[in-house]
Backbone as CSV, one residue per row, in Angstrom:
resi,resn,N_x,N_y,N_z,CA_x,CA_y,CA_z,C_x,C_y,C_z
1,UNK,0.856,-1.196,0.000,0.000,0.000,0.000,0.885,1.237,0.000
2,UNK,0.801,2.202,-1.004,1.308,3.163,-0.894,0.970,4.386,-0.190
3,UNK,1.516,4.820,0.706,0.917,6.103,1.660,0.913,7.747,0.996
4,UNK,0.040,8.510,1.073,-0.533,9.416,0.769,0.958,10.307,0.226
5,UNK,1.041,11.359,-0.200,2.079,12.027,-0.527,1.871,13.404,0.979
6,UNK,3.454,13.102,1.115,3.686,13.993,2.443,4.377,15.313,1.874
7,UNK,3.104,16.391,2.218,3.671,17.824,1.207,4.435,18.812,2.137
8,UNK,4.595,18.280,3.331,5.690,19.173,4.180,6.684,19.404,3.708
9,UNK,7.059,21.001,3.666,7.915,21.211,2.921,9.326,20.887,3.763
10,UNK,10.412,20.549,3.685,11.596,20.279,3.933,12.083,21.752,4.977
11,UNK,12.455,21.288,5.916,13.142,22.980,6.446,14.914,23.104,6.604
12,UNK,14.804,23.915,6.306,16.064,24.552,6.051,17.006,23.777,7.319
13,UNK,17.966,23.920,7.805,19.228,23.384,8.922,20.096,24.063,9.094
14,UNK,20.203,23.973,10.479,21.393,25.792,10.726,22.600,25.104,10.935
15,UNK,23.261,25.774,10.080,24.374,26.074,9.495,25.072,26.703,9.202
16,UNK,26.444,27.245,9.244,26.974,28.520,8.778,28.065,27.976,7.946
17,UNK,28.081,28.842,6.805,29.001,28.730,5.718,29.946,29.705,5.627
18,UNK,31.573,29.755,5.808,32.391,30.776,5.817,33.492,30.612,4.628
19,UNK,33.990,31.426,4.067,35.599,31.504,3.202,36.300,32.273,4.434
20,UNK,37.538,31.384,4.947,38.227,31.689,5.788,39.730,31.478,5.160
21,UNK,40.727,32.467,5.549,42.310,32.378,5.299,42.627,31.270,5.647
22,UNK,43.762,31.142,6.137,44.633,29.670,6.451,44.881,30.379,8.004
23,UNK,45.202,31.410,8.455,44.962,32.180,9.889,43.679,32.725,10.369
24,UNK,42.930,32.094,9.105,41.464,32.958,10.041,41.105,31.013,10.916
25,UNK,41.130,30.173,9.973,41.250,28.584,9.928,41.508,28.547,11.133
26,UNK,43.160,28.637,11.590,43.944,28.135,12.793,43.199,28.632,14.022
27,UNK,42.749,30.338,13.706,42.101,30.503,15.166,40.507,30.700,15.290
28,UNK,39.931,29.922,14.241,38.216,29.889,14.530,37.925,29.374,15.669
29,UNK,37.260,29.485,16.411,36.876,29.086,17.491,35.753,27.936,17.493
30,UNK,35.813,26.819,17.628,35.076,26.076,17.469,34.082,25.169,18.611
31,UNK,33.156,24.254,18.339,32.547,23.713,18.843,33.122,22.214,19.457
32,UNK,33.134,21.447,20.549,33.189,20.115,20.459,32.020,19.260,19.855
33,UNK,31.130,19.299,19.971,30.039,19.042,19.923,29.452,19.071,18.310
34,UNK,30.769,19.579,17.656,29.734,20.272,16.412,30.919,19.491,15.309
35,UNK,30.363,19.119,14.172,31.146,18.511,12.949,31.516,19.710,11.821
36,UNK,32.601,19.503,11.087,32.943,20.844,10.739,33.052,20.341,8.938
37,UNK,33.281,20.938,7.787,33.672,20.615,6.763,34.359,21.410,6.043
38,UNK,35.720,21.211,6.030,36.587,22.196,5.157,37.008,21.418,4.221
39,UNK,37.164,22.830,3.016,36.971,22.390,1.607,38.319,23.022,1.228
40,UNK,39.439,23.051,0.933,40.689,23.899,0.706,40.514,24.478,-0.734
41,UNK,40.359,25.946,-0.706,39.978,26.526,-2.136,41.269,26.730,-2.942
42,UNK,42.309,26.803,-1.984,43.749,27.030,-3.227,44.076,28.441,-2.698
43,UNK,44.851,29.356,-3.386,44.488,30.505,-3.550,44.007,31.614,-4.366
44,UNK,42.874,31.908,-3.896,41.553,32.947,-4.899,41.398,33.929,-4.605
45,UNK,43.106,34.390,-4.281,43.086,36.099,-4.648,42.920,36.189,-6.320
46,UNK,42.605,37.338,-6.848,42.069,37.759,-7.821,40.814,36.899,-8.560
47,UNK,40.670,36.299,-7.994,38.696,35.676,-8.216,38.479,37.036,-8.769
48,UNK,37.491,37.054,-9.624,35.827,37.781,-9.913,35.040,38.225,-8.802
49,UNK,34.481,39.529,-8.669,34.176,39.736,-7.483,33.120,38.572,-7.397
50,UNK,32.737,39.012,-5.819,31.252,38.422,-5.672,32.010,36.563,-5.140
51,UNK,33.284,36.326,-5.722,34.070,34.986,-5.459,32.772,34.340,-3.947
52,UNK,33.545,34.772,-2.859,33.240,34.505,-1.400,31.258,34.356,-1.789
53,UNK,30.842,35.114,-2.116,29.696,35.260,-1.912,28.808,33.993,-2.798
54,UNK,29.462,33.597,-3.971,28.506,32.351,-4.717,28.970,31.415,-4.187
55,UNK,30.188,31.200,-3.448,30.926,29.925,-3.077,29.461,29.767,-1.651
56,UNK,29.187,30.842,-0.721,28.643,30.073,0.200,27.409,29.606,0.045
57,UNK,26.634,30.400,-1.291,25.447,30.295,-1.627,24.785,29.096,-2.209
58,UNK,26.253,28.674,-3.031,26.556,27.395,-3.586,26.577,26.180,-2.704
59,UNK,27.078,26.491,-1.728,27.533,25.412,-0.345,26.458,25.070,0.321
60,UNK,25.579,26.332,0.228,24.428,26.024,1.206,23.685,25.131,1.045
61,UNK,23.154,25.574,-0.442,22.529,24.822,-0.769,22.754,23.153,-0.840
62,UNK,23.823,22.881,-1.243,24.525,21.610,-1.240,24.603,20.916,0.228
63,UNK,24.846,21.256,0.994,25.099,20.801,2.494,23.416,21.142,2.866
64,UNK,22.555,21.813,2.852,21.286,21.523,3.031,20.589,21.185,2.876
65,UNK,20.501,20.777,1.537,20.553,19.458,0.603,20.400,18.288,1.342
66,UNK,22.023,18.192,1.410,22.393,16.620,1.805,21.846,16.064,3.402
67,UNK,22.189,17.334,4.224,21.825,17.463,5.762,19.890,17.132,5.716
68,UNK,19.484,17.366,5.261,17.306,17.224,4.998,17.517,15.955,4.575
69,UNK,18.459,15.311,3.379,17.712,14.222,2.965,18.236,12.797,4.078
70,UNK,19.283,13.318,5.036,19.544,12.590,5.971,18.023,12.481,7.050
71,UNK,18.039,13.692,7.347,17.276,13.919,8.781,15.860,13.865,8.617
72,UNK,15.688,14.161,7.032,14.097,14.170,7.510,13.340,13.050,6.831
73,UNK,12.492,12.953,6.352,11.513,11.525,5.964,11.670,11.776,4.481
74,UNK,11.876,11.019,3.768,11.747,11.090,2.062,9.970,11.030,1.790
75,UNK,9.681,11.869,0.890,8.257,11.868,0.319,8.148,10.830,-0.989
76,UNK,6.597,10.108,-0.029,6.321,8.801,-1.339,5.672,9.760,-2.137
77,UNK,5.680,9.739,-3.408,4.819,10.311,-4.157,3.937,8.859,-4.877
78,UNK,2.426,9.165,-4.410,1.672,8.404,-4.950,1.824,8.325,-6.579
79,UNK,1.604,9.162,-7.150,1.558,8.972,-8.683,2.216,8.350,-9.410
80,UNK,3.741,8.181,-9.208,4.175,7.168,-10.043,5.055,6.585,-8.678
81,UNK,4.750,6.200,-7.735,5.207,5.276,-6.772,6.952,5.053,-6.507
82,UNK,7.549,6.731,-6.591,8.905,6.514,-6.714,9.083,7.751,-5.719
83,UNK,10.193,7.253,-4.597,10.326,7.972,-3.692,10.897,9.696,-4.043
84,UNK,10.869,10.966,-3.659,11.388,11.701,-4.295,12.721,12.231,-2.968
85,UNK,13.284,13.201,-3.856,14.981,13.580,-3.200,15.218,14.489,-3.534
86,UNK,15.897,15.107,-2.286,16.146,16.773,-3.582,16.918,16.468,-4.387
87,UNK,16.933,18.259,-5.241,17.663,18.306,-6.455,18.888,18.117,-6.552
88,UNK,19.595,18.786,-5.527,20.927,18.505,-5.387,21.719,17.208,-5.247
89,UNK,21.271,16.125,-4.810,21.450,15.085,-4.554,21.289,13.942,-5.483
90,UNK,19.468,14.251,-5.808,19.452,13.694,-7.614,20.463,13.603,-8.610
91,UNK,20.389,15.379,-8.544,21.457,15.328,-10.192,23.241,14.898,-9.911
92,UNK,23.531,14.919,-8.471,24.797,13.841,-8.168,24.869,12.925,-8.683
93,UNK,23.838,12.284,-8.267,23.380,10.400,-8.461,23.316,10.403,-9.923
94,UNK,22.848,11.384,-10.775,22.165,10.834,-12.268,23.965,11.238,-12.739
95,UNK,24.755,12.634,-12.258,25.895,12.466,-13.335,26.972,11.077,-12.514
96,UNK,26.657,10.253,-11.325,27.695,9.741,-11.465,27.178,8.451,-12.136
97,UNK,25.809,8.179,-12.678,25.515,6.916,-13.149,25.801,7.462,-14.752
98,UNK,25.569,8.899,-15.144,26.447,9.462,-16.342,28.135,8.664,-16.662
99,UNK,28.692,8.712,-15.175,30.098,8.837,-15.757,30.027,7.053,-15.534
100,UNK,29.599,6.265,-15.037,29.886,5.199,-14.947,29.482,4.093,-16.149
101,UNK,28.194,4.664,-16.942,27.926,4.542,-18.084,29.186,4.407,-19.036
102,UNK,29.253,5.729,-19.130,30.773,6.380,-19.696,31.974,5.554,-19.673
103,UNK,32.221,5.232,-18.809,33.303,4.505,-18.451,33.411,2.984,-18.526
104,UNK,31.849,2.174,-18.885,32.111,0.986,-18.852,32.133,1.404,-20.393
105,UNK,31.492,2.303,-21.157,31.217,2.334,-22.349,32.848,1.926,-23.465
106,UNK,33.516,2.806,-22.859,35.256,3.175,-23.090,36.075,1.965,-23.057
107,UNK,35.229,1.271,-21.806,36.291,-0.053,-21.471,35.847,-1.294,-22.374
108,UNK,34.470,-1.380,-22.885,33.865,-2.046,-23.799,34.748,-1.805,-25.578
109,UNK,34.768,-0.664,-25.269,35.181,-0.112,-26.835,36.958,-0.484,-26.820
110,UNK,37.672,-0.567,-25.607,38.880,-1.207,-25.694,39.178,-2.722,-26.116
111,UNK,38.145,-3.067,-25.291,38.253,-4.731,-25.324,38.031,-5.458,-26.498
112,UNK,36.871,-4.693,-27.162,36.510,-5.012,-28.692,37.865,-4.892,-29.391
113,UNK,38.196,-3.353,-29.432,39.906,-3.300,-30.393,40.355,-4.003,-30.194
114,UNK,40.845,-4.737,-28.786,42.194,-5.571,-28.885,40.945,-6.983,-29.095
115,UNK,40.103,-7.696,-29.092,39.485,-8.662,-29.518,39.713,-8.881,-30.962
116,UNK,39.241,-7.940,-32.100,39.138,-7.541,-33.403,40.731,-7.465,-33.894
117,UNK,41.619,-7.022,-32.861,43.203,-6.718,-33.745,43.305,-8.417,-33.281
118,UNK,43.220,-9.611,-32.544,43.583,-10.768,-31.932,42.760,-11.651,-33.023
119,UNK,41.608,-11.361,-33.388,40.813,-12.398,-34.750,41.572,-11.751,-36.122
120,UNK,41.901,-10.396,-36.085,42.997,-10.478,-37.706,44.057,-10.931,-37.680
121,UNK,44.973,-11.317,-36.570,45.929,-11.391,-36.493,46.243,-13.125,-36.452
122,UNK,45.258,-13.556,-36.187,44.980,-15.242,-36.033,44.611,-15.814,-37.103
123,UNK,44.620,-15.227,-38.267,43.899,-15.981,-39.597,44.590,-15.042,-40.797
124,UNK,44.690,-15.637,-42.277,45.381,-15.019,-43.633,43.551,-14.205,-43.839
125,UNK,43.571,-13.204,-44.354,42.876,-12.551,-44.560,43.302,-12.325,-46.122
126,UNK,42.629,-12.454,-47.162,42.438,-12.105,-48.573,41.530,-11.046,-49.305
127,UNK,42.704,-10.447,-49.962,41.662,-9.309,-50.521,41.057,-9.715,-51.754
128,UNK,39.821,-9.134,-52.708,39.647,-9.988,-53.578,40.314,-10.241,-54.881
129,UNK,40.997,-9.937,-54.970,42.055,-10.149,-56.239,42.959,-11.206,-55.981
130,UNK,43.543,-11.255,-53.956,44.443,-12.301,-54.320,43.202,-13.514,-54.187
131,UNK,42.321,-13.766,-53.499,40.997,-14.766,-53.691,40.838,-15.131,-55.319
132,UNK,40.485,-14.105,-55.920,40.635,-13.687,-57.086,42.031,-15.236,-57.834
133,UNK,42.672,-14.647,-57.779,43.953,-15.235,-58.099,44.371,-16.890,-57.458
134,UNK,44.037,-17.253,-56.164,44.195,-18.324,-55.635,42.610,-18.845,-56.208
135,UNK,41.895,-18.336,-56.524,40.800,-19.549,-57.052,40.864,-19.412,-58.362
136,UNK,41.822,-19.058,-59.200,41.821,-18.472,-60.796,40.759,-18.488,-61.203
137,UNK,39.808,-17.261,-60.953,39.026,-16.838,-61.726,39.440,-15.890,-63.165
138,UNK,39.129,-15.829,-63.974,39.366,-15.150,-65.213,38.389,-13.865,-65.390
139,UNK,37.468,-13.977,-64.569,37.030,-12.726,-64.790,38.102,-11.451,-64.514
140,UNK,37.596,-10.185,-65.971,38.662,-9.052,-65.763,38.460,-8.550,-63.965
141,UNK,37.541,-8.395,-63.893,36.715,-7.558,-62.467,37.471,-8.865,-61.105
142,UNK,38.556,-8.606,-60.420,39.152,-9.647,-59.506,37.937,-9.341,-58.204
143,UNK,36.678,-8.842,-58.033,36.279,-8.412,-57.131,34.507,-9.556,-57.634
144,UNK,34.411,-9.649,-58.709,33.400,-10.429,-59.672,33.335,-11.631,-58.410
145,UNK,33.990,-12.661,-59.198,34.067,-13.775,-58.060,33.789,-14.226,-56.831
146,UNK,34.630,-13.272,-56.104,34.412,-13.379,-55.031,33.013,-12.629,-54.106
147,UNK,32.865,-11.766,-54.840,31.304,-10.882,-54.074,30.221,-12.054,-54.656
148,UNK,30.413,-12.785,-55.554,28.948,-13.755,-55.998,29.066,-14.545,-54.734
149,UNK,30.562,-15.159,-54.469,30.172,-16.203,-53.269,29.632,-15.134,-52.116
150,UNK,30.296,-14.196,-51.458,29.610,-13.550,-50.882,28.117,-13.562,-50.868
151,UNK,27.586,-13.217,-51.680,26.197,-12.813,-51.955,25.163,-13.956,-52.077
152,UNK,26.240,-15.295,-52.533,25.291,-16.829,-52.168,25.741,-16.873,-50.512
153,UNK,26.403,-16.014,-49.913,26.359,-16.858,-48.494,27.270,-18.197,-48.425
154,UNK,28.272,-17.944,-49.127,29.343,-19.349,-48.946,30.752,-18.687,-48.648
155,UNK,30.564,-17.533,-48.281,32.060,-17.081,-47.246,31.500,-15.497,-46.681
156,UNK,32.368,-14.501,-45.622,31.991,-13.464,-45.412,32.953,-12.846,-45.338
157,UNK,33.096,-11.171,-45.393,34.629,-10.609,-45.456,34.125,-9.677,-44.512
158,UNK,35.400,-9.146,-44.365,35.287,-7.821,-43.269,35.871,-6.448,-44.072
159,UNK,35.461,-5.460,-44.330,35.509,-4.477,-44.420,36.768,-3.880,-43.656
160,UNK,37.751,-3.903,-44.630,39.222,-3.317,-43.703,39.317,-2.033,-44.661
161,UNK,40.210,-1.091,-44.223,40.347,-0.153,-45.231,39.481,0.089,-46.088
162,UNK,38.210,0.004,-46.416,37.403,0.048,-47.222,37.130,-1.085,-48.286
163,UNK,37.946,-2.072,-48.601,38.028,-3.316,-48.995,37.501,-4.704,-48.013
164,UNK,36.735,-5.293,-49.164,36.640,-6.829,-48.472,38.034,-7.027,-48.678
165,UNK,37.745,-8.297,-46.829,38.909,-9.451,-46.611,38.156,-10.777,-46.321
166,UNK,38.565,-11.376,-47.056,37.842,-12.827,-46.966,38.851,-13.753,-46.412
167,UNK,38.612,-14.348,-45.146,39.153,-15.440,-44.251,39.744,-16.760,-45.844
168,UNK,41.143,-17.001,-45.102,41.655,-18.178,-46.110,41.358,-19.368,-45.581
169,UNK,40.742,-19.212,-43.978,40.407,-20.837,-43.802,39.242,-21.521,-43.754
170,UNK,38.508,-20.434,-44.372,37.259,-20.866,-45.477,36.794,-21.384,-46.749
171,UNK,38.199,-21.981,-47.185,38.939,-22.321,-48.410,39.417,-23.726,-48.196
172,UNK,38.951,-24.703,-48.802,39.901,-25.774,-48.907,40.766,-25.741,-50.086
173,UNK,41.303,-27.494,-50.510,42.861,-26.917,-50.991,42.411,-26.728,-52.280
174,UNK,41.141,-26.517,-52.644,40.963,-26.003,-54.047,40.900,-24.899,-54.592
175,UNK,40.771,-24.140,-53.197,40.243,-22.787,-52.879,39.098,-22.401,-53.175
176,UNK,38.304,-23.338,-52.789,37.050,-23.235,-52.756,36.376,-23.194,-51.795
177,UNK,35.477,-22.441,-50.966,34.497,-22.216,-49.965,33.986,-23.535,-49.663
178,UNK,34.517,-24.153,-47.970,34.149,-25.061,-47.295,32.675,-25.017,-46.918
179,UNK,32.127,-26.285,-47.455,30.170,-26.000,-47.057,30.080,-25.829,-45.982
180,UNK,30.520,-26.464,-45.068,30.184,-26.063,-43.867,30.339,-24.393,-42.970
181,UNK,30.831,-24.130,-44.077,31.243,-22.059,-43.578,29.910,-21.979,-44.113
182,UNK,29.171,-22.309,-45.290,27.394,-21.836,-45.453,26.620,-21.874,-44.929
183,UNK,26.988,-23.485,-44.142,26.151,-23.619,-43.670,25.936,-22.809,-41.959
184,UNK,26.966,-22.751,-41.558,27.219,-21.873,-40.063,26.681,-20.403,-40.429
185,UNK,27.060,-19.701,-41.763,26.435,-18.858,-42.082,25.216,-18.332,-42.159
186,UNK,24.460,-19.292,-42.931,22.799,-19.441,-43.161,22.426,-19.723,-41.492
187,UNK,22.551,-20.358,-40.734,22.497,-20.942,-39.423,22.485,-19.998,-38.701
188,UNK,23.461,-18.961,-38.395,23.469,-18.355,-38.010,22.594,-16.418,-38.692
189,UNK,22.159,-16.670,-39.627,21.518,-15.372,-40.065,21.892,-14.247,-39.821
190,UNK,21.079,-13.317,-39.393,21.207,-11.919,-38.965,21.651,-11.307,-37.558
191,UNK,21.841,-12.852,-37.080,22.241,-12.669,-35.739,23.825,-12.598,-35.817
192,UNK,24.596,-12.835,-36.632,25.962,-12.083,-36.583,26.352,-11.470,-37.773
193,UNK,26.805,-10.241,-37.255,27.665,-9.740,-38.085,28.981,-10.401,-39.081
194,UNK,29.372,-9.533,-39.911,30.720,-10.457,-40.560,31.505,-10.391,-39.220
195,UNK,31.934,-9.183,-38.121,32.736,-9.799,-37.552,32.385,-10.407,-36.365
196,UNK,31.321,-10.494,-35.979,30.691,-11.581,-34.975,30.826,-12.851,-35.797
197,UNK,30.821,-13.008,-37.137,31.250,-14.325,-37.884,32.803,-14.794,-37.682
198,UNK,33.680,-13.937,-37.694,34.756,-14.316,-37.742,35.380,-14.124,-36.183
199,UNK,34.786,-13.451,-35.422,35.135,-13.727,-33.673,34.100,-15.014,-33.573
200,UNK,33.443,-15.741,-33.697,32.994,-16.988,-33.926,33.842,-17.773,-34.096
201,UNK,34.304,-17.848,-35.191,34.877,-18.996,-36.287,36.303,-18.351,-35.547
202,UNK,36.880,-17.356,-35.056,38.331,-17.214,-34.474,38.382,-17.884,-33.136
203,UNK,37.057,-18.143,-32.156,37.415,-18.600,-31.043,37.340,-19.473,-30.621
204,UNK,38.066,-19.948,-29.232,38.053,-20.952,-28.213,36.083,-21.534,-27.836
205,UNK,36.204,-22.610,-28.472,34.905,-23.277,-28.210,34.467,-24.876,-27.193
206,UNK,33.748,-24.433,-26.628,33.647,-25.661,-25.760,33.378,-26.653,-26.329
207,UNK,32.386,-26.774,-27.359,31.798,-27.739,-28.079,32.657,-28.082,-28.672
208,UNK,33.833,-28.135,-29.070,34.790,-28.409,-30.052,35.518,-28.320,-29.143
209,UNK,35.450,-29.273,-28.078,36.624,-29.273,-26.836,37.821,-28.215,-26.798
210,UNK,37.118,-26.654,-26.971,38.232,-26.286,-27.016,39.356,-25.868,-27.459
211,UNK,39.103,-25.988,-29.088,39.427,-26.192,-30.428,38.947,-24.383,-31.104
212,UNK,39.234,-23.909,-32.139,38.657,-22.993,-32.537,37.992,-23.706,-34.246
213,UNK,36.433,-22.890,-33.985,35.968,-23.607,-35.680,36.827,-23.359,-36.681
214,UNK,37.252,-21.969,-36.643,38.320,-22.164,-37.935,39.228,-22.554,-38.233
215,UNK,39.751,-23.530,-37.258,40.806,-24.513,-37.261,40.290,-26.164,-37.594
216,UNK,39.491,-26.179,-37.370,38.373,-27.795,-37.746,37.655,-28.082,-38.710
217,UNK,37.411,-27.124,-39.771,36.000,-26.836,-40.497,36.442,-27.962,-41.548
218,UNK,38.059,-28.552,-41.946,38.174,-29.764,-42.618,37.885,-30.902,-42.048
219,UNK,38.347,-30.811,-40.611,38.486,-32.077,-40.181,37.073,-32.703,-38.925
220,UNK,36.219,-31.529,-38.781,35.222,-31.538,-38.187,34.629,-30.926,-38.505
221,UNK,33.645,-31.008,-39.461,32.824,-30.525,-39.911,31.728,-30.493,-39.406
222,UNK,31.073,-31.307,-39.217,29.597,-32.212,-38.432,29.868,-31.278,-37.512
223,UNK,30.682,-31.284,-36.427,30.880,-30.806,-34.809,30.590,-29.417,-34.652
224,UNK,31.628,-28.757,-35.973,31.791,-27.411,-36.226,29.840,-26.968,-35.766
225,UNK,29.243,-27.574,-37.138,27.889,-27.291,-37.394,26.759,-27.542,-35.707
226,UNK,27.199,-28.525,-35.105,26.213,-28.384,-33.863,27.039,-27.332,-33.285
227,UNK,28.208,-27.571,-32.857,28.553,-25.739,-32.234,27.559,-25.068,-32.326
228,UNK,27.454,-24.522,-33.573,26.671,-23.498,-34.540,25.062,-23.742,-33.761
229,UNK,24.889,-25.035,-33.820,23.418,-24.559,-33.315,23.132,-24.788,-32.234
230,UNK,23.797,-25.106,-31.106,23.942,-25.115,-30.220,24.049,-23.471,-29.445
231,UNK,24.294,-22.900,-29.914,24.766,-21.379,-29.467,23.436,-20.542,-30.473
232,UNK,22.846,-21.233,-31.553,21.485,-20.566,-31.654,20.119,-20.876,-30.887
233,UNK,20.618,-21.957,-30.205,19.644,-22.297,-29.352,19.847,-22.222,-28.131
234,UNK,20.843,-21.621,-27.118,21.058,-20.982,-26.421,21.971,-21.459,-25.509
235,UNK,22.967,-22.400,-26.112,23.937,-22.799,-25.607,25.165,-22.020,-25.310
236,UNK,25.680,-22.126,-24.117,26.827,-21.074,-24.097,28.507,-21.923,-24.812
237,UNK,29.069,-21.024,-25.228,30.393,-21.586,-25.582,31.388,-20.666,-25.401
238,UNK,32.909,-21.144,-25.104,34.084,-20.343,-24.863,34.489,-20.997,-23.778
């Protein structure tokens, strides 16, 4: 049951806010009884006038703020059943879930680079001319060839420099596109990307004890393929 909305307004908390020297500091006279908070400003001779005067106005608010949402009762608000807080305190909370966002965002976008530089670096990557050339096609166009298999879905490239690269161990020794790369392909649909295809086919798989598919796709083929659907049906692997 949610309880009524409590419209008492919040009251203020006595407090005093000062800009003090480093000798006004040493001999303030203080309280036992009383908790203190110093903030070390640096030195702000030549501030903008008015300096002293937004700093405490600024403070107040902030420390009265924080001091109410300790001491006094948080208000349920019936209407959408979410407790409310002051402002000051809110928009803390929202920029530090800002920066933490932020920051897993950054660490995501690292891990990918060095993931993506670790799957090019683990496999011959072909552009289409030398594909082109290792499957002697005769067409003038060295790009002909290889975009048809593309486009039947019997290999995938990655977009480097603005050029397809088509994986060489999608190739047996004829240089021809291993069925079973179609079939993991088709199998897998729209649910991976080319390079979710090739961080696939680059990694450590359980189902393949362990093995990476693009190291098996001759010699395990069958296995390769339940991998494959095993992980579309919601099997975990790695």
């Amino acid at each position: 049951m949610v309880a009524k909305a409590n419209t008492m307004r919040l009251k203020e908390l006595p407090f005093d806010v000062q800009t003090l020297s480093g000798d006004e500091l040493r001999s303030l006279n203080t309280q036992a009884d009383s908790e203190y908070l110093v903030i070390e400003l640096g030195n702000t001779k030549g501030q903008r006038a008015g300096f002293n005067e937004t700093m405490k106005v600024a403070m107040s608010a902030a420390v009265n703020a924080v001091l109410a949402s300790m001491r006094e009762p948080l208000v349920v608000v019936k209407k959408n059943k979410t407790l409310s807080m002051p402002k000051a305190v809110k928009s803390a909370h929202e920029a530090e879930d800002k920066s933490n966002k932020q920051t897993r965002a950054e660490r995501n976008a690292v891990r990918r680079e060095q993931l993506n530089a670790r799957i090019l670096a683990d496999a011959v990557w072909l552009t289409a001319r030398e594909l082109s050339e290792k499957a002697s096609f005769k067409n003038t166009n060295p790009s002909a060839g290889p975009n048809r298999w593309k486009a039947a879905g019997s290999i995938f490239a990655l977009q480097l420099n603005g050029k397809d690269h088509y994986p060489e161990y999608a190739l047996d020794e004829g240089a021809r596109p291993i069925p079973v790369v179609k079939q993991v392909i088709s199998l897998f649909g729209e649910r991976k990307t080319p390079w979710g295809l090739a961080i696939w086919f680059g990694s450590e798989n359980s189902w393949l004890g362990g093995k990476k598919p693009k190291d098996v796709l001759a010699t395990m083929p069958k296995q390769v393929l339940l991998a494959a659907q095993a992980e579309v049906e919601g099997g975990a692997h790695g």
